[in-house]
KEZALO-15011 format. One record per residue (C-alpha): residue in three letters; x, y, z. Coordinates in nm, 3 decimals, decimal comma, padded with zeros to 5 digits. Example, Ala and Ser with C-alpha at 12.3 -4.5 7.8 and 13.67 -1.06 7.14 Angstrom:
BEGIN
node drendren->ALA | X->01,230 | Y->-00,450 | Z->00,780
node drendren->SER | X->01,367 | Y->-00,106 | Z->00,714
***
This chain:
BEGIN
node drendren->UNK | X->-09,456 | Y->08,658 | Z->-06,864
node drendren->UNK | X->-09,159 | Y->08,865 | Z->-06,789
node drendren->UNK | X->-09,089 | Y->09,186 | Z->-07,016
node drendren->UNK | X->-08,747 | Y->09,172 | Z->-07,231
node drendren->UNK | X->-08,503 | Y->09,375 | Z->-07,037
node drendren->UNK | X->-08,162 | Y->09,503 | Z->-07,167
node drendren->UNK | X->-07,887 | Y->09,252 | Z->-07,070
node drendren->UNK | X->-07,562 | Y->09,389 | Z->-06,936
node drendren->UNK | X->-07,377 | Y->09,289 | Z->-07,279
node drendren->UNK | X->-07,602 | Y->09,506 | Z->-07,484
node drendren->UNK | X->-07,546 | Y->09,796 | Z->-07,279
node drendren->UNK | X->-07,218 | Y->09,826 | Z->-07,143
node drendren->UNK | X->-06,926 | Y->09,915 | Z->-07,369
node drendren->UNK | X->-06,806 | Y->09,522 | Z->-07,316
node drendren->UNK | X->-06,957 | Y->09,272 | Z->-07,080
node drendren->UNK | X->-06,899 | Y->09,327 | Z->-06,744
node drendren->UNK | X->-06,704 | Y->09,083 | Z->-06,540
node drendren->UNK | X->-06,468 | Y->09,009 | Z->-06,912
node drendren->UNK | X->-06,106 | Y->09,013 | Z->-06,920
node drendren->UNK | X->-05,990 | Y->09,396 | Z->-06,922
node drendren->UNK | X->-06,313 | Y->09,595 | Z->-06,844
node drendren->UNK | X->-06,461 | Y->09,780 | Z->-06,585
node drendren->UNK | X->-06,789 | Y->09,983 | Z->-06,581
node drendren->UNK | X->-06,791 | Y->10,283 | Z->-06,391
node drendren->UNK | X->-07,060 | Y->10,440 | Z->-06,152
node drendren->UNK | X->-07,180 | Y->10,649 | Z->-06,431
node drendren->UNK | X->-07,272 | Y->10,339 | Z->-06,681
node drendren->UNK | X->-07,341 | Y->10,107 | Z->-06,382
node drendren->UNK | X->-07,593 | Y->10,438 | Z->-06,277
node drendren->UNK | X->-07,727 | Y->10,423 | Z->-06,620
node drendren->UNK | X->-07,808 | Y->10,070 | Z->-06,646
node drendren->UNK | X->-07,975 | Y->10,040 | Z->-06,317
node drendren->UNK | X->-08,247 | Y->10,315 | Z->-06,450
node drendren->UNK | X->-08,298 | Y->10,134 | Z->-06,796
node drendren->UNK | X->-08,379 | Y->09,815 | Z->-06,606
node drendren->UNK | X->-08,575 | Y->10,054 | Z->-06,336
node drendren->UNK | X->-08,779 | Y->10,174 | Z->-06,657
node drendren->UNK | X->-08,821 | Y->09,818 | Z->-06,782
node drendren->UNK | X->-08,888 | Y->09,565 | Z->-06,487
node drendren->UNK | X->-09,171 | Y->09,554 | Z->-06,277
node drendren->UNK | X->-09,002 | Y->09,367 | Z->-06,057
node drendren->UNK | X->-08,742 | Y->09,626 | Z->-05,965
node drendren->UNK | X->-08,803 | Y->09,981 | Z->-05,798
node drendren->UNK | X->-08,476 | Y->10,235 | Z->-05,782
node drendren->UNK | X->-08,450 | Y->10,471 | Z->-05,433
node drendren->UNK | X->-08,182 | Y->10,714 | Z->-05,460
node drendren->UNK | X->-08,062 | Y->10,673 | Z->-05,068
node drendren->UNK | X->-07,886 | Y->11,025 | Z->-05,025
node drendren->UNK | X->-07,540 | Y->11,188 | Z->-05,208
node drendren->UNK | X->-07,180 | Y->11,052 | Z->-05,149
node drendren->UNK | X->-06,914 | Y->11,285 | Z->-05,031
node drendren->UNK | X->-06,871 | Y->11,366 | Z->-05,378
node drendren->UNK | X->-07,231 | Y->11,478 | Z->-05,418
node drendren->UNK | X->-07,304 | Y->11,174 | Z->-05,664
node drendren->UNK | X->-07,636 | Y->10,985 | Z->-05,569
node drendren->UNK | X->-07,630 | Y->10,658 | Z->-05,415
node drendren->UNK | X->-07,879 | Y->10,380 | Z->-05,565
node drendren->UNK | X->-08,060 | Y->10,094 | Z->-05,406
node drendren->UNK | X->-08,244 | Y->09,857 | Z->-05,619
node drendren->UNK | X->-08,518 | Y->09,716 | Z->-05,446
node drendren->UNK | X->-08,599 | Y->09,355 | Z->-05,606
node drendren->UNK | X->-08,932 | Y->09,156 | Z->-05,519
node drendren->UNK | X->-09,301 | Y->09,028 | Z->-05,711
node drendren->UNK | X->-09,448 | Y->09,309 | Z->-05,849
node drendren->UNK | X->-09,725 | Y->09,264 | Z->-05,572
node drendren->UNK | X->-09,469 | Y->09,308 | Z->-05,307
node drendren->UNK | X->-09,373 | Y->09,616 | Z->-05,474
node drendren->UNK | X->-09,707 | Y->09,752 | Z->-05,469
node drendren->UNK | X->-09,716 | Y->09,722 | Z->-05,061
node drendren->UNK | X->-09,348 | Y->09,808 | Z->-05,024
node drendren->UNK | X->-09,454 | Y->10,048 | Z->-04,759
node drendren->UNK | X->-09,685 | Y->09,779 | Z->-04,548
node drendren->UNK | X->-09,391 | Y->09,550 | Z->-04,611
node drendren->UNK | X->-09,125 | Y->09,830 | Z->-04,456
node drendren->UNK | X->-09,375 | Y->09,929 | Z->-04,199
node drendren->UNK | X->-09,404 | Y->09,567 | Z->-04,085
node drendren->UNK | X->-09,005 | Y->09,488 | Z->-04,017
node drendren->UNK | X->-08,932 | Y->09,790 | Z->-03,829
node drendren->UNK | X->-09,242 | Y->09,678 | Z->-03,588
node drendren->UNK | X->-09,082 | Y->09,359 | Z->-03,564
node drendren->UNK | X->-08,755 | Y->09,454 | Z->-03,538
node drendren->UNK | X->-08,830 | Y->09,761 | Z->-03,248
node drendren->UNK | X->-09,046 | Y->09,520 | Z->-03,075
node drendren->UNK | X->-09,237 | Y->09,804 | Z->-02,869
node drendren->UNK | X->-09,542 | Y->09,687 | Z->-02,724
node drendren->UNK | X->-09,553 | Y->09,411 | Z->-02,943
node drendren->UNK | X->-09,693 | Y->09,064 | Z->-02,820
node drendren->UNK | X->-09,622 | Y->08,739 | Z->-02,862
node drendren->UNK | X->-09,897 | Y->08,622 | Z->-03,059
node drendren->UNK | X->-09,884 | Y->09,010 | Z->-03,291
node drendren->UNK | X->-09,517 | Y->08,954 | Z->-03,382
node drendren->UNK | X->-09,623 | Y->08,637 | Z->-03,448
node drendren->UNK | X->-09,898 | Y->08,741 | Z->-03,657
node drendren->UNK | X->-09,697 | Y->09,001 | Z->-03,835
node drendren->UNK | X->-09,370 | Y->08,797 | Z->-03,949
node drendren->UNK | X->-09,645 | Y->08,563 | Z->-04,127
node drendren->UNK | X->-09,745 | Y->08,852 | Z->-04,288
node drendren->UNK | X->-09,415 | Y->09,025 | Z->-04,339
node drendren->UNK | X->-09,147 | Y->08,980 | Z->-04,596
node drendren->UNK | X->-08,782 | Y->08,854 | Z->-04,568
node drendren->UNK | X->-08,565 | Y->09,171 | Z->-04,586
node drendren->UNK | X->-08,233 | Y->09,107 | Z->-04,741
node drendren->UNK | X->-07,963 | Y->09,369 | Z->-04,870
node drendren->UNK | X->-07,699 | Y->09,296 | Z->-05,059
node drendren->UNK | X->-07,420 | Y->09,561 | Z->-05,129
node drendren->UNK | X->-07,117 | Y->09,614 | Z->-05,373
node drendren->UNK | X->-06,787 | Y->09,796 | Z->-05,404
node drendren->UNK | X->-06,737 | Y->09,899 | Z->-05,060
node drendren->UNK | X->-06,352 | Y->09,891 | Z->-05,113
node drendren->UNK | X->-06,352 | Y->09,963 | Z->-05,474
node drendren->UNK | X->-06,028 | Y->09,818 | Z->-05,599
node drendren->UNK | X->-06,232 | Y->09,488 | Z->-05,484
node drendren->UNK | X->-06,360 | Y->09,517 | Z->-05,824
node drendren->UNK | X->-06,523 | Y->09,175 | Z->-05,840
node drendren->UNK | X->-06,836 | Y->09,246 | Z->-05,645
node drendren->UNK | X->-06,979 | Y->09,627 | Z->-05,846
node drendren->UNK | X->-06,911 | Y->09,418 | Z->-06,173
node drendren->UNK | X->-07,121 | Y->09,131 | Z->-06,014
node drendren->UNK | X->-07,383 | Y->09,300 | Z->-05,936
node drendren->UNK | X->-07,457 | Y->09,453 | Z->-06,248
node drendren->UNK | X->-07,480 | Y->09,057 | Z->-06,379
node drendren->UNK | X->-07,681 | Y->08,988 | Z->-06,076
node drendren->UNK | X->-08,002 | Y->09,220 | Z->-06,052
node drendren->UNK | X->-08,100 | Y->09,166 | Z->-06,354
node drendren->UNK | X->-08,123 | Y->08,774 | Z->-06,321
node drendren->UNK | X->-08,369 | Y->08,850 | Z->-06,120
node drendren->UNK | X->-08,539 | Y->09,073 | Z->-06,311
node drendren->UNK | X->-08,517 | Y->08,792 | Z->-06,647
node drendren->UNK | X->-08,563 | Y->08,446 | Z->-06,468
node drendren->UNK | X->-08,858 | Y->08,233 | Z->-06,376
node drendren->UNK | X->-08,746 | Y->07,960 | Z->-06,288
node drendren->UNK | X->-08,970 | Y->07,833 | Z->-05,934
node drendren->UNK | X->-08,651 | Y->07,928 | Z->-05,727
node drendren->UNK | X->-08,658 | Y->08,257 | Z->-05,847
node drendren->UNK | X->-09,050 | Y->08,299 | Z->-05,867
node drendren->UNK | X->-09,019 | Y->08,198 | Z->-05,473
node drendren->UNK | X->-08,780 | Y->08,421 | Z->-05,382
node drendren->UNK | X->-08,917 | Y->08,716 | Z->-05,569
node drendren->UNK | X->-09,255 | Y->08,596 | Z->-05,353
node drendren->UNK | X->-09,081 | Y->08,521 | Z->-04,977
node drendren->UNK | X->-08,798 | Y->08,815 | Z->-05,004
node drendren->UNK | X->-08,753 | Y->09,192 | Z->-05,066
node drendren->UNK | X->-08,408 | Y->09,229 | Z->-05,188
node drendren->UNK | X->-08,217 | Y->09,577 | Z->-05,146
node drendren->UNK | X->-07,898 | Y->09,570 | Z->-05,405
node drendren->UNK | X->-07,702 | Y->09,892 | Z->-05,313
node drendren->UNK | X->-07,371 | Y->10,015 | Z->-05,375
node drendren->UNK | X->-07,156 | Y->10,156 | Z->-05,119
node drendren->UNK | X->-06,876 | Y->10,354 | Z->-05,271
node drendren->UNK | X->-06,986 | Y->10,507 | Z->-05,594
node drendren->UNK | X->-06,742 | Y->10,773 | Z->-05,605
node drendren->UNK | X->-06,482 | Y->10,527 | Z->-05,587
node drendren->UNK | X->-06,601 | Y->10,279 | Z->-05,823
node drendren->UNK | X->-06,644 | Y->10,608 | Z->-06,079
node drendren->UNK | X->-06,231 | Y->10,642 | Z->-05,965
node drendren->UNK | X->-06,077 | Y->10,314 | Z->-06,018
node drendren->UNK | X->-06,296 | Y->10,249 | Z->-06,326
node drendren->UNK | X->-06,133 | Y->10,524 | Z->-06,495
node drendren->UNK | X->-05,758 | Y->10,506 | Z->-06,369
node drendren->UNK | X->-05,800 | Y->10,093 | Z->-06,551
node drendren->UNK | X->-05,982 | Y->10,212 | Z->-06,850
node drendren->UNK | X->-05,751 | Y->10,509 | Z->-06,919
node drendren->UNK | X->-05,507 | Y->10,297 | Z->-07,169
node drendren->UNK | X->-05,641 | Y->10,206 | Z->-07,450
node drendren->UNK | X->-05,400 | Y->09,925 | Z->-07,439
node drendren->UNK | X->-05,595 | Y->09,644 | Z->-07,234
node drendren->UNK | X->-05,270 | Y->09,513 | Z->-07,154
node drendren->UNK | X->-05,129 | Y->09,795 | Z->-06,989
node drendren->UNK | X->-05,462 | Y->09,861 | Z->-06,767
node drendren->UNK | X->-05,409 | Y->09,862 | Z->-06,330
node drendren->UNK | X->-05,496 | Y->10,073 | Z->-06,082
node drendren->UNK | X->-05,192 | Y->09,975 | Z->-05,896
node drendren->UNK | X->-05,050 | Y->10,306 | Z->-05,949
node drendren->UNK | X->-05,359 | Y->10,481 | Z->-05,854
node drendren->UNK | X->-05,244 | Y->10,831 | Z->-05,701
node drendren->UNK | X->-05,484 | Y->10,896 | Z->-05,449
node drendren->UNK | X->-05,725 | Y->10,714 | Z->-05,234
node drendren->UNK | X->-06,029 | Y->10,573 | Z->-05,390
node drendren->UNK | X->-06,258 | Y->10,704 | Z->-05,065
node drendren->UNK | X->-06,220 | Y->11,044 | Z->-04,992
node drendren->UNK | X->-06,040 | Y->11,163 | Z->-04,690
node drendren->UNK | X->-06,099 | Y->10,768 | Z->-04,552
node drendren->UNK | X->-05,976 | Y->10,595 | Z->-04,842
node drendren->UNK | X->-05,999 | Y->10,158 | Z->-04,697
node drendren->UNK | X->-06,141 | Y->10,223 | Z->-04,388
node drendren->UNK | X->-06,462 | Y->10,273 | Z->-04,487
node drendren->UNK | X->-06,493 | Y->09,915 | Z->-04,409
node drendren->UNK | X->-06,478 | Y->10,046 | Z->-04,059
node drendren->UNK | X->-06,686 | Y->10,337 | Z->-04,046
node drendren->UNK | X->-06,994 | Y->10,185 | Z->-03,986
node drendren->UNK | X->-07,023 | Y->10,270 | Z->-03,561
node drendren->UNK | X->-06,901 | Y->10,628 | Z->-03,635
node drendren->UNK | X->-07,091 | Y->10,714 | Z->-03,977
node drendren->UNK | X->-06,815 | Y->10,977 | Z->-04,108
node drendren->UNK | X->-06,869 | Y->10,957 | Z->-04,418
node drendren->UNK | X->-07,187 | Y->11,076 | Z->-04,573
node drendren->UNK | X->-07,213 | Y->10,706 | Z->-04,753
node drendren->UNK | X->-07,224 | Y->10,544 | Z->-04,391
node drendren->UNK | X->-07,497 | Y->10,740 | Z->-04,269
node drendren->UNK | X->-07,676 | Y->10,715 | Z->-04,651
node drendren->UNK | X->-07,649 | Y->10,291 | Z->-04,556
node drendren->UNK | X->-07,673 | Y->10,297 | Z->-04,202
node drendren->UNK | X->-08,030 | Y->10,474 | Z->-04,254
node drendren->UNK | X->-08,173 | Y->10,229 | Z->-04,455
node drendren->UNK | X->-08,060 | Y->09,954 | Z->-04,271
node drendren->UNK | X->-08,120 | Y->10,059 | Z->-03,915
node drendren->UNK | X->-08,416 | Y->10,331 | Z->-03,948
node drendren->UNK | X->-08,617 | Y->10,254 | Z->-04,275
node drendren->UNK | X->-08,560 | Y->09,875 | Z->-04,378
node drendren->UNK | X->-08,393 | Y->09,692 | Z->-04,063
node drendren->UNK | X->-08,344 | Y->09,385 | Z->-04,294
node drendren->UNK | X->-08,304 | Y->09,013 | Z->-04,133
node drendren->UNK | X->-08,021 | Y->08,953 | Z->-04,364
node drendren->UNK | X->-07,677 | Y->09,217 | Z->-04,384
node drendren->UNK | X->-07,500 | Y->09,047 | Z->-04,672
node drendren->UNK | X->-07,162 | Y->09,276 | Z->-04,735
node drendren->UNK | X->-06,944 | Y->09,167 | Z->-04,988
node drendren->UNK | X->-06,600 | Y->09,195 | Z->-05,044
node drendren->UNK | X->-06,304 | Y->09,025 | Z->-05,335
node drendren->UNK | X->-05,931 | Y->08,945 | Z->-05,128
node drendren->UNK | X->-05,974 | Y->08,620 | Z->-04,976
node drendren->UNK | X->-05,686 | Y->08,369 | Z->-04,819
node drendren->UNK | X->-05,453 | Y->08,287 | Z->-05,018
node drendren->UNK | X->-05,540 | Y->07,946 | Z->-05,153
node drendren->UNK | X->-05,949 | Y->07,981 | Z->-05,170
node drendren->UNK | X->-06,206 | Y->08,089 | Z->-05,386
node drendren->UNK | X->-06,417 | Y->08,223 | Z->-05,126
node drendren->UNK | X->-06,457 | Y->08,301 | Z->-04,735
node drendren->UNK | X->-06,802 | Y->08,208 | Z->-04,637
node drendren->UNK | X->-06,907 | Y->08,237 | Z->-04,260
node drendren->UNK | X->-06,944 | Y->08,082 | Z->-03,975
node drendren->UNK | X->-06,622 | Y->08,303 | Z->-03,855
node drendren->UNK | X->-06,374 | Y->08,162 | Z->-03,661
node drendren->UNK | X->-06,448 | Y->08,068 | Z->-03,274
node drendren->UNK | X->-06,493 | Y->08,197 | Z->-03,030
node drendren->UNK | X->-06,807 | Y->08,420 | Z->-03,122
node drendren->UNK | X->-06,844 | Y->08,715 | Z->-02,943
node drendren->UNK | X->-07,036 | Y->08,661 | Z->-02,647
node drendren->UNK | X->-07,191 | Y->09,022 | Z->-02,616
node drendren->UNK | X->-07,403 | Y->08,903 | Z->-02,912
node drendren->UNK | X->-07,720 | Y->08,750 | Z->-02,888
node drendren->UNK | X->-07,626 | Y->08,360 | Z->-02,910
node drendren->UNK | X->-07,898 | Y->08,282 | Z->-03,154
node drendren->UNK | X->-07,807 | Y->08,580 | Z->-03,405
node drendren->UNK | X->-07,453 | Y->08,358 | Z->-03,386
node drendren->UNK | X->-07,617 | Y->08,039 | Z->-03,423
node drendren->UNK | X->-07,849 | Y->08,196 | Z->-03,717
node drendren->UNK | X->-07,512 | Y->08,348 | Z->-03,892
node drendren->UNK | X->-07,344 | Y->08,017 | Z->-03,878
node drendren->UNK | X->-07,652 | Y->07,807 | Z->-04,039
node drendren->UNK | X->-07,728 | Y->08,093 | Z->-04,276
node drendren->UNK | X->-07,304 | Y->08,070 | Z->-04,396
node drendren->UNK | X->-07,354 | Y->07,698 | Z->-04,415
node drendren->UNK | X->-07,571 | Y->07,692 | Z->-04,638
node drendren->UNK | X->-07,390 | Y->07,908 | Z->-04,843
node drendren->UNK | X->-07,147 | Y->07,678 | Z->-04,809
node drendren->UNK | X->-07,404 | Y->07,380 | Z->-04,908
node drendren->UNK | X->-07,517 | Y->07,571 | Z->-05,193
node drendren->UNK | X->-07,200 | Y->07,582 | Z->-05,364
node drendren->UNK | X->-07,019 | Y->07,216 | Z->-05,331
node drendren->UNK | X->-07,411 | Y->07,090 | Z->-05,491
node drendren->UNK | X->-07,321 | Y->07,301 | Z->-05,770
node drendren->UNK | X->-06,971 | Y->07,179 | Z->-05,762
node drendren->UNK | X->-06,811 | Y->07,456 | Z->-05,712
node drendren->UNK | X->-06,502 | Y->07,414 | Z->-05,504
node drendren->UNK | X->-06,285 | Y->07,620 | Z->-05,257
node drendren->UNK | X->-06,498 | Y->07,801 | Z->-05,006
node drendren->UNK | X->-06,327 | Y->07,820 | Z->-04,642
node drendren->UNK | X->-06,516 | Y->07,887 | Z->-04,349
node drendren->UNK | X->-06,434 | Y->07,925 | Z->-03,945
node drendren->UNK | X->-06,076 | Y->07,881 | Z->-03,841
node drendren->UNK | X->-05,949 | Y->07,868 | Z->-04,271
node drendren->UNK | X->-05,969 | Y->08,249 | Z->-04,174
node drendren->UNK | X->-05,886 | Y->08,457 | Z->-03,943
node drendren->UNK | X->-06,225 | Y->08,669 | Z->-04,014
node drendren->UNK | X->-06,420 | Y->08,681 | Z->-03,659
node drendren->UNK | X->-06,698 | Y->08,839 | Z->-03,481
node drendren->UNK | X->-06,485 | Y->09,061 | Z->-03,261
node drendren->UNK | X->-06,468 | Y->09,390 | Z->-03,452
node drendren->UNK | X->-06,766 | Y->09,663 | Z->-03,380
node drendren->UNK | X->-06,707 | Y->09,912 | Z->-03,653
node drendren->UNK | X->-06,796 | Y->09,720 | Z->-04,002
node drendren->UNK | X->-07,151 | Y->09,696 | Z->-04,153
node drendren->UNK | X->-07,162 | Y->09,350 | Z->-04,141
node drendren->UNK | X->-07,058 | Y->09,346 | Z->-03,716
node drendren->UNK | X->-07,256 | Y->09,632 | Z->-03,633
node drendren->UNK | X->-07,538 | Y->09,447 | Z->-03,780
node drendren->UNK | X->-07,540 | Y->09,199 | Z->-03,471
node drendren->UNK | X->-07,663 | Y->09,475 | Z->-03,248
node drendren->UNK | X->-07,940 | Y->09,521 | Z->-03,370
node drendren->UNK | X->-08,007 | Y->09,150 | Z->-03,448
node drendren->UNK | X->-07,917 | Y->09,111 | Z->-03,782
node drendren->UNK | X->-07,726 | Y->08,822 | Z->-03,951
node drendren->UNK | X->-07,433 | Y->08,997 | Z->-04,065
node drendren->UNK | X->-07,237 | Y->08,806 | Z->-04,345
node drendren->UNK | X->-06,888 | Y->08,909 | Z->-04,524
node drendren->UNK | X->-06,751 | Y->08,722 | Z->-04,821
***
């Protein structure tokens, strides 16, 4: 049996992802500790402050017995993922045992406003359904929901909502930039870790967590499509492991699979983009060195 939690239209001012609203950080901060306080299939981890000293959250999402060994679970994918000492037949061993570790982020350029609204429909589906896809993934995975740019969310959430006219609301006009002192490159921060929010990620993925999965999501797409999905354009980029390429392209396929079953059209993949695996600096690309499938959409 799965507790009743509070769904996003009771608690919000309007329901997110509706015509002419936007949640900000603070609500979208709010809700994630309600549902903290009322699923025991979520745990919240406040993963350090952004540069304007708000905390960042990450939602970790899995059975309630996964939960209960989330350090085992942790302890197990850095082994795996460091390698040292380890043999064949131990790694082996140990990715039986282990957990698939999969993070999926929001609002990393926040006037992408899609994917911060999305995720506050997202987690908690997973907190509500059980369904035997769910119940399976909630089993196999361990699935870190984190938000990149919460100051800037808190920004352009406020510049749209400031007219009470929903007909006059933008954040076209927006008078500064919605990262501070980086404002859009952010995206490609990742190598250098300026900004406090970087290194608060970066951690998580590449000292604590070291998931298999780096799913980064983004809104602009190509004129014409829904969605980008990987595999990126050829040529990959052969200073890559080949098989994290060859795991990116089948993990982006069926993506891809996934969504003309459900009949949902206008996803574009390889050469519909120009979207490669040539630049080092974003989260998704630095991923691939350290073997992880990196994914932008």
């Amino acid at each position: 049996t799965v507790a009743a939690q509070t769904a996003p239209e009771n608690f919000f001012k309007q329901k997110p992802g509706t015509d002419y609203y936007l949640a900000n950080y603070t609500e979208y901060e709010a809700y994630l500790k309600r549902l903290a306080g009322e699923s025991d299939r979520m745990k919240l981890i406040d993963i350090g402050k952004t540069a304007e000293g708000r905390s960042q959250w990450m939602a970790i999402v899995s059975s309630p017995a996964n939960l209960a060994k989330l350090d085992h679970y942790r302890d197990i994918a850095g082994k795996l993922a460091r390698a040292k000492g380890l043999s064949e037949a131990e790694a082996r061993r140990l990715a039986s045992e282990g957990k698939a570790v999969v993070w999926i982020d929001a609002g990393m350029h926040a006037n992408e406003t899609v994917t911060s609204q999305g995720q506050i429909q997202g987690i908690p589906r997973m907190l509500t359904q059980s369904d035997p896809e769910t119940m399976r993934l909630l089993e196999d995975c361990i699935i870190l929901f984190a938000h990149d740019n919460p100051d800037g969310m808190e920004l352009v959430s406020n510049w749209y909502m400031r007219n009470a006219d929903p007909k006059k609301r933008e954040f076209a006009t927006l008078p500064r930039l919605y990262h501070k002192y980086i404002g859009h490159d952010n995206n490609r921060d990742s190598y250098m870790m300026a900004m406090p929010e970087t290194e608060n990620v970066n951690r998580v993925l590449f000292r604590q967590w070291y998931p298999q999965i780096i799913y980064n999501q983004h809104q602009t797409g190509p004129d014409g499509m829904v969605v980008f999905v990987p595999p990126f354009r050829d040529p990959f980029n052969f200073n890559y492991d080949p098989i994290v390429m060859s795991q990116l392209s089948e993990v982006g396929f069926s993506m891809h699979s996934r969504l003309i079953a459900e009949g949902k059209a206008g996803s574009g993949t390889r050469s519909a983009a120009r979207y490669s695996t040539w630049h080092n600096g974003m989260e998704r690309s630095v991923a691939y060195f350290h073997n992880s499938i990196g994914l932008l959409t």
